[in-house]
Rosetta silent file (secondary structure, phi, psi, omega in degrees, C-alpha in Angstrom):
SEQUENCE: XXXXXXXXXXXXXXXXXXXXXXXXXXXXXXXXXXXXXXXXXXXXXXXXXXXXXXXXXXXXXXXXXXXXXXXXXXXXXXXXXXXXXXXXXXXXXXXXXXXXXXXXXXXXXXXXXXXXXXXXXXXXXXXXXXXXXXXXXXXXXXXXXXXXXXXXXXXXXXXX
SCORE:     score description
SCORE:     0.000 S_00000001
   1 L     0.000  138.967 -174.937  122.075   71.927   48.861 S_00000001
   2 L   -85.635  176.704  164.376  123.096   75.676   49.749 S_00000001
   3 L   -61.252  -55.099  177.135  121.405   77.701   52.323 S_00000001
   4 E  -109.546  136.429  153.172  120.874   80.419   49.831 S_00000001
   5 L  -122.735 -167.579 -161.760  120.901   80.042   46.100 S_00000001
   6 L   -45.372  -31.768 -166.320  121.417   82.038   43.184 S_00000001
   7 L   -89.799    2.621 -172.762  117.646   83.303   43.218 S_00000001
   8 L    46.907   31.768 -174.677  117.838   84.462   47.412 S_00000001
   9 E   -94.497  139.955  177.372  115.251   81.564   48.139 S_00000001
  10 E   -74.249  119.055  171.468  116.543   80.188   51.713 S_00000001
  11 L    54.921   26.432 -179.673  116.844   76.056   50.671 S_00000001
  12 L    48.538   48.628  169.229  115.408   77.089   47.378 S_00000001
  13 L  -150.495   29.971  145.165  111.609   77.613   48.698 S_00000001
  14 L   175.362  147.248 -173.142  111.636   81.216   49.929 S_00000001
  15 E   -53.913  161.122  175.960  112.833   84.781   49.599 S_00000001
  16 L   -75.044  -49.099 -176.762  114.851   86.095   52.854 S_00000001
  17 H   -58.353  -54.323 -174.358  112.498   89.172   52.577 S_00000001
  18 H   -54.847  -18.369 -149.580  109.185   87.174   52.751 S_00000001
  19 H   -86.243  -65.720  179.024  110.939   85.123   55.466 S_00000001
  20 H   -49.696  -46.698  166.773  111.342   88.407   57.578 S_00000001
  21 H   -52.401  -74.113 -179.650  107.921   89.761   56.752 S_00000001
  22 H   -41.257  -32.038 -144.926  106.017   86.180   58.155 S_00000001
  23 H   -93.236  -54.512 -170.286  108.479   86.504   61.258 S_00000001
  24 H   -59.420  -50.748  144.654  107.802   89.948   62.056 S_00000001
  25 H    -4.602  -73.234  179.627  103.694   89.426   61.418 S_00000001
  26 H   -52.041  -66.589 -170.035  104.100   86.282   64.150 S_00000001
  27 H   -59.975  -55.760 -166.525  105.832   88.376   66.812 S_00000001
  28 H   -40.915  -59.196 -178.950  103.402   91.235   66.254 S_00000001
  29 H   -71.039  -10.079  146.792  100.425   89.335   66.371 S_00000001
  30 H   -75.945  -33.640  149.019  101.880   87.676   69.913 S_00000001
  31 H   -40.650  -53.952  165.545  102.597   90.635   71.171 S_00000001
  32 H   -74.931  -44.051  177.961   99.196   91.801   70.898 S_00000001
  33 H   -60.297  -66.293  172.783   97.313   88.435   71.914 S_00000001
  34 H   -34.981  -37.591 -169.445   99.565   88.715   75.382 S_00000001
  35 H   -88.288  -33.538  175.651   98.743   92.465   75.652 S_00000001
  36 H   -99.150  -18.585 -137.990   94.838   91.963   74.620 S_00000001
  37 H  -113.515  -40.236 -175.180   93.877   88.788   74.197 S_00000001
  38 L   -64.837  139.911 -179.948   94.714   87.020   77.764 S_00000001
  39 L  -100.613  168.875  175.148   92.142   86.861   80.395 S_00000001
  40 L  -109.567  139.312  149.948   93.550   88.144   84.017 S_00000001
  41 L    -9.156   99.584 -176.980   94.101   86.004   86.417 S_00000001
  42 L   -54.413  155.333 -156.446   90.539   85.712   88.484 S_00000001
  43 L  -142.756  157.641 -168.068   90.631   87.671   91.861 S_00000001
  44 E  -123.608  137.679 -159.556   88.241   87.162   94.684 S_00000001
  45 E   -79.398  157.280 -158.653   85.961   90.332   95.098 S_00000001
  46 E  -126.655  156.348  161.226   86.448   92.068   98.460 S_00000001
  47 E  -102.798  129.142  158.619   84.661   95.096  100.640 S_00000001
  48 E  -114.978  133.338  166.657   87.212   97.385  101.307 S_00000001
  49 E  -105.274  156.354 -172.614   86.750  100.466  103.863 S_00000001
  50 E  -162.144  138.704 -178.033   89.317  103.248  104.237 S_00000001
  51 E  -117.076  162.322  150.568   89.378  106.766  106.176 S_00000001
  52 E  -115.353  134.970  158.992   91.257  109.573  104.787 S_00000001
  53 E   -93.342  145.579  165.826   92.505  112.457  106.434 S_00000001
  54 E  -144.010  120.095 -153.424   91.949  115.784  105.163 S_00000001
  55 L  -116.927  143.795 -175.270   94.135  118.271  107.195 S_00000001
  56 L    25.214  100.184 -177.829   93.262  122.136  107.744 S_00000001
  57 L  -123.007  145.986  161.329   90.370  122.316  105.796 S_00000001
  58 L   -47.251  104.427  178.091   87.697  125.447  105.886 S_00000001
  59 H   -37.612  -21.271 -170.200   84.908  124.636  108.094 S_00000001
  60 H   -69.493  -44.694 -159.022   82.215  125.792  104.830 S_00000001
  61 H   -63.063  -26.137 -162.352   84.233  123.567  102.882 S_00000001
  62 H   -69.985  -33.459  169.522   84.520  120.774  104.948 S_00000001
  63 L   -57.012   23.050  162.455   80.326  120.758  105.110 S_00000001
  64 L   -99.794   30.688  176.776   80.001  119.777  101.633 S_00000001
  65 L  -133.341  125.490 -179.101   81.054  116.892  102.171 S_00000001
  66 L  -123.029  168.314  130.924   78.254  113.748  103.309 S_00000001
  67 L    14.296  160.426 -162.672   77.356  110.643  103.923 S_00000001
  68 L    11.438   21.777  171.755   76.607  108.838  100.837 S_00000001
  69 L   -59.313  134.018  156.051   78.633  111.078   98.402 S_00000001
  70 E   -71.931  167.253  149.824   79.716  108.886   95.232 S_00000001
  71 L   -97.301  133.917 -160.291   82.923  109.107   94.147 S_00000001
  72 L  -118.766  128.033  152.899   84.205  110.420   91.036 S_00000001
  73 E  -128.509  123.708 -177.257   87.129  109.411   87.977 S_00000001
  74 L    68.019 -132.735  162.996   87.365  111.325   85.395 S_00000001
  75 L  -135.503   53.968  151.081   83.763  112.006   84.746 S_00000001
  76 E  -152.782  160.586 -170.357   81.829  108.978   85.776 S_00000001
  77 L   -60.094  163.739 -169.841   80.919  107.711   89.023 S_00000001
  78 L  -126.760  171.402  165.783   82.755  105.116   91.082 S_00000001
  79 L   -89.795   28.769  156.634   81.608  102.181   93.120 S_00000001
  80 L  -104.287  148.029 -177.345   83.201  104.125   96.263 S_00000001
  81 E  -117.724  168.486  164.590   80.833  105.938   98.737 S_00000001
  82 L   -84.471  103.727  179.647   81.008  108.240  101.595 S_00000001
  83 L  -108.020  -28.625  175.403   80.285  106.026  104.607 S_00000001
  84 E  -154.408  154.274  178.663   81.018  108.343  107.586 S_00000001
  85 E  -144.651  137.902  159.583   82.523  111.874  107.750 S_00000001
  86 E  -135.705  151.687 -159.218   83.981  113.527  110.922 S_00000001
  87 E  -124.947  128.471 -178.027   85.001  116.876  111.370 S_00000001
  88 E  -131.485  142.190  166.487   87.587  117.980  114.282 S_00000001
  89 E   -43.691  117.696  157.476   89.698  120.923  115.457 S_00000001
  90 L   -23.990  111.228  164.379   92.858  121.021  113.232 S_00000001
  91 L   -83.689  142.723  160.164   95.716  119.271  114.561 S_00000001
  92 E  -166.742  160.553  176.271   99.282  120.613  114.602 S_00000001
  93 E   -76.440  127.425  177.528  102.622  120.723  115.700 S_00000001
  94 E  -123.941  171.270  163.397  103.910  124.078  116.972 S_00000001
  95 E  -124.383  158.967 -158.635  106.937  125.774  118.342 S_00000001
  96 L  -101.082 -131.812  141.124  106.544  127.700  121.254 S_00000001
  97 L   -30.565  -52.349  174.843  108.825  130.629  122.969 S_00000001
  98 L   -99.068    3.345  167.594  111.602  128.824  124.374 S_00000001
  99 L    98.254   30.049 -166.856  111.955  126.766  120.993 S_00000001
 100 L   -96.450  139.731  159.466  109.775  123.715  122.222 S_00000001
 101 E   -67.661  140.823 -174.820  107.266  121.643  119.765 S_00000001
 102 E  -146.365  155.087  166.418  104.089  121.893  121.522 S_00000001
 103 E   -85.989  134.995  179.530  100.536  120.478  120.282 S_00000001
 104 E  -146.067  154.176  165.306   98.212  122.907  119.433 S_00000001
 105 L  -111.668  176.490 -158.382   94.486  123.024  117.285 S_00000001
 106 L  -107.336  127.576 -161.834   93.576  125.566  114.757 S_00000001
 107 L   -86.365  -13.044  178.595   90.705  127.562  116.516 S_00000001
 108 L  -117.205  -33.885 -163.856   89.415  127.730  112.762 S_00000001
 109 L   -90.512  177.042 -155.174   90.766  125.447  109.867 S_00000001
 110 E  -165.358  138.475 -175.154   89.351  121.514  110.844 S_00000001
 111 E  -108.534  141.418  168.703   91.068  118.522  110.075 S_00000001
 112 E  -109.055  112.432  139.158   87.667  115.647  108.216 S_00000001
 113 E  -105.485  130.377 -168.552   88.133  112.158  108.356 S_00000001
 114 E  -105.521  134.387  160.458   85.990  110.497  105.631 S_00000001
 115 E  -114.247  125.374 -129.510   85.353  107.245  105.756 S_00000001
 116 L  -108.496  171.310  169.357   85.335  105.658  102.259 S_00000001
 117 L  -163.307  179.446  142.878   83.453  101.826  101.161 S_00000001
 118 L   168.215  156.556  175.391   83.193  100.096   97.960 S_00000001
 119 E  -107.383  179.462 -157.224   83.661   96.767   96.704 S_00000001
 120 E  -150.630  154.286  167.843   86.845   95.402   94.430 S_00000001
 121 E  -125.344  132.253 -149.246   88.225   92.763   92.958 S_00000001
 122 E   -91.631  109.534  174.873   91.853   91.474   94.556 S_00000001
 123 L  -127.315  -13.717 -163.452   93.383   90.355   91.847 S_00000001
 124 L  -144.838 -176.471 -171.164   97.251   91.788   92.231 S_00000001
 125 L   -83.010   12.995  179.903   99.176   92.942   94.819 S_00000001
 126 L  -151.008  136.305 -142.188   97.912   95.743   95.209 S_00000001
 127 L  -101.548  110.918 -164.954   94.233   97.364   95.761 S_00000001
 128 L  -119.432  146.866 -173.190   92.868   99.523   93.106 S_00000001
 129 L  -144.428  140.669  165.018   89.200  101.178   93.586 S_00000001
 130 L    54.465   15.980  163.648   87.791  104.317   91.584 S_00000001
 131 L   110.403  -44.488 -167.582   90.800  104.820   89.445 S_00000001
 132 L   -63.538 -167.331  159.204   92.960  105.225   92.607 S_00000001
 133 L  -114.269  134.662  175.054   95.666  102.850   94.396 S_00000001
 134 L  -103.858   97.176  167.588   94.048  102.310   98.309 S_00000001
 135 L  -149.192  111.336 -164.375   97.268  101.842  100.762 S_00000001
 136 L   -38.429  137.548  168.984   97.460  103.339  104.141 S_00000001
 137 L   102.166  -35.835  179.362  100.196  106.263  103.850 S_00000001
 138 L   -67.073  168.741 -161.834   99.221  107.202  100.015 S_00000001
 139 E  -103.724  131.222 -175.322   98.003  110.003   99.011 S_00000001
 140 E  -157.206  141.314  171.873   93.842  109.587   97.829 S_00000001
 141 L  -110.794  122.128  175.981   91.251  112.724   96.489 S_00000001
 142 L   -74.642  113.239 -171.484   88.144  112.660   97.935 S_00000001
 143 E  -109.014  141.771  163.688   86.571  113.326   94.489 S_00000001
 144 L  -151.169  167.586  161.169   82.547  113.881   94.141 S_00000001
 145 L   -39.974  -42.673  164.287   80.810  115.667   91.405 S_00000001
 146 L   -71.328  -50.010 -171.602   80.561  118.925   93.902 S_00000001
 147 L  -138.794  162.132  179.123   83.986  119.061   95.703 S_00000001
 148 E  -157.689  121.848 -171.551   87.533  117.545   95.247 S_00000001
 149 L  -113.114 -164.720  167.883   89.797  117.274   98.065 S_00000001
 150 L  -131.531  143.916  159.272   93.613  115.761   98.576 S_00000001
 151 E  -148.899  171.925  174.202   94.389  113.475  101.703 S_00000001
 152 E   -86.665  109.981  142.460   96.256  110.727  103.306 S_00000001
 153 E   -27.500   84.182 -161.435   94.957  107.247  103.571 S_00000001
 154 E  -120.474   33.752  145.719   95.285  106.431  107.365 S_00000001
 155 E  -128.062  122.845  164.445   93.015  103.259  107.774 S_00000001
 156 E  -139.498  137.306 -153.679   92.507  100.393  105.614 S_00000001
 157 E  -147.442  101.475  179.498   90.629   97.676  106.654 S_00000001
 158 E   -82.306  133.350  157.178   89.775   94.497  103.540 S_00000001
 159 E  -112.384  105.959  150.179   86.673   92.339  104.096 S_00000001
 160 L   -73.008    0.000    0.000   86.769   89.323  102.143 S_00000001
């Protein structure tokens, strides 16, 4: 018996084309069950707290921002809140006269640390809340329906 015969049925019970059609179908439709269809891996839900700095900010601006502010992605609310906010003379590095770095504050701009809350579910290696990624050193926008700032994430602290 050939592989192919005269008629281009593979073992004389189907075309090469249909054979390629069915194949491609199968991969498609695996493709998609893996990308859709698969539950993730269960994760064990967590509290996470976090402060951000937000460096040399306008004293008006920094008073919009309080204590139970939601957090916003995209345009619906998140399950992170505004748990503490403190407002301090701007820190900075300066150089002085003789060419020295010296510490100095800003007698006007204010550096806010916000302290952030919400709960999550740990599921990967890495902690995602409100749209963001939460990891000390990143970059995180204190987003609310009223104001939207940019800061550094310089506490993180998970309670399982």
């Amino acid at each position: 018996m050939k592989l192919l015969d005269d008629k281009g049925k593979i073992f004389g019970l189907i075309n090469i084309i249909d054979l390629i059609i069915i194949l491609v179908i199968i991969l498609v439709a695996t493709g998609a069950y893996y990308k859709f269809g698969r539950q993730a891996p269960g994760g064990k839900p967590a509290t996470v707290e976090f402060e951000v700095m937000l460096q040399h900010i306008r004293p008006d601006l920094a008073q919009s921002i309080r204590v139970g502010d939601k957090m916003v992605s995209g345009n619906s609310y998140t399950g992170v809140t505004v748990k503490d906010v403190q407002i301090k003379p701007g820190y900075s590095i300066n150089v002085d006269a003789r060419g020295q770095r010296v510490e100095s504050t800003d007698p006007y701009l204010k550096d806010v640390y916000v302290t952030n809350t919400g709960t999550t579910t740990l599921s990967s290696a890495s902690i995602n809340m409100g749209g963001q990624e939460i990891r000390v050193g990143k970059d995180y926008y204190v987003k609310s329906r009223d104001y939207e700032f940019k800061g550094t994430i310089i506490r993180l602290e998970v309670k399982e």
